[in-house]
Every structure is written in C-alpha cells, then in structure tokens.
Steps between C-alpha positions, in 0.01 A plus 500: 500500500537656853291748641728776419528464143126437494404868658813615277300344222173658576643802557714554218118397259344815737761792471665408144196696339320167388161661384229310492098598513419369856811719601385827333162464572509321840850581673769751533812325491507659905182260526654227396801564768229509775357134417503238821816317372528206708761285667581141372257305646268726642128488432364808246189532394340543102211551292435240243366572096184344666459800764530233777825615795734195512815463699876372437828439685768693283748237319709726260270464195419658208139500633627638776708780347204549265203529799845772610501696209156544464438587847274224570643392843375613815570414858125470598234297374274810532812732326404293179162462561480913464670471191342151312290766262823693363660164462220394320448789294878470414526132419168472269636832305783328401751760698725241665541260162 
C-alpha cells in the first residue's frame, strides 16, 4: 500500500460517518482531520494502554492507521505527554475496541 491510498484509507474510515463511541464522545469528525498525520518515515509520537509516551517511525500499518484514526499521534513527545490521561481514559473504557 502507498502512502496515498493509506491517508485515502484513513480518510475515507473518518468522513464516511463511521460512528463509533470514542468518536462521539471524544472527536468531531473536524478533530479527527486536525490529527498530526505523519510522513512515511518520520518519527510521531503516542501514548501507550500503559499511560507511558512511546515513539515510532511511520511504516504504512494498520497500527499506524489505527494510532491515525484515533488521534493518538503527535509530533512532540510533550504533545502526547499532555494528552496520555485522555488516551488512557479512552483505551481502559473500551472506546477504541
């Protein structure tokens, strides 16, 4: 898969209406559009289930795509470090399975 069809992917999963709880209680679809959507192979930062800020190279995953979707990619380590409790809050609730 190339880049373009994986951002075409992505957004296609944001603006087709797909409803799910972390996007009606978390996220306006205008949210999502905002998320730090790096370039292949640049560095992007994320919060982990554990609450600890971790870091990855993008590949063209489905990890990747899913960190995407859920808005849990930042440029900055201290972008996700504001954010680890949401991300948290979000994963242990059961709002991004």
């Amino acid at each position: 898969m190339n880049i373009k069809n994986f951002f075409k992917k992505i957004s296609t999963y944001i603006y087709s209406g797909h409803n799910t709880n972390a996007d009606t209680l978390f996220k306006t679809n205008k949210e999502l559009h905002n998320v730090f959507k790096p370039k292949i192979g640049e560095l992007y930062w994320f919060v982990q289930i554990n609450g600890y800020v971790a870091c990855s190279y993008l590949i063209i995953s489905d990890v990747d795509a899913y960190r995407i979707i859920h808005g849990n990619c930042y440029k900055t380590k201290n972008e996700a470090k504001a954010n680890i409790n949401k991300h948290v809050v979000e994963m242990y609730l059961g709002f991004w399975y």
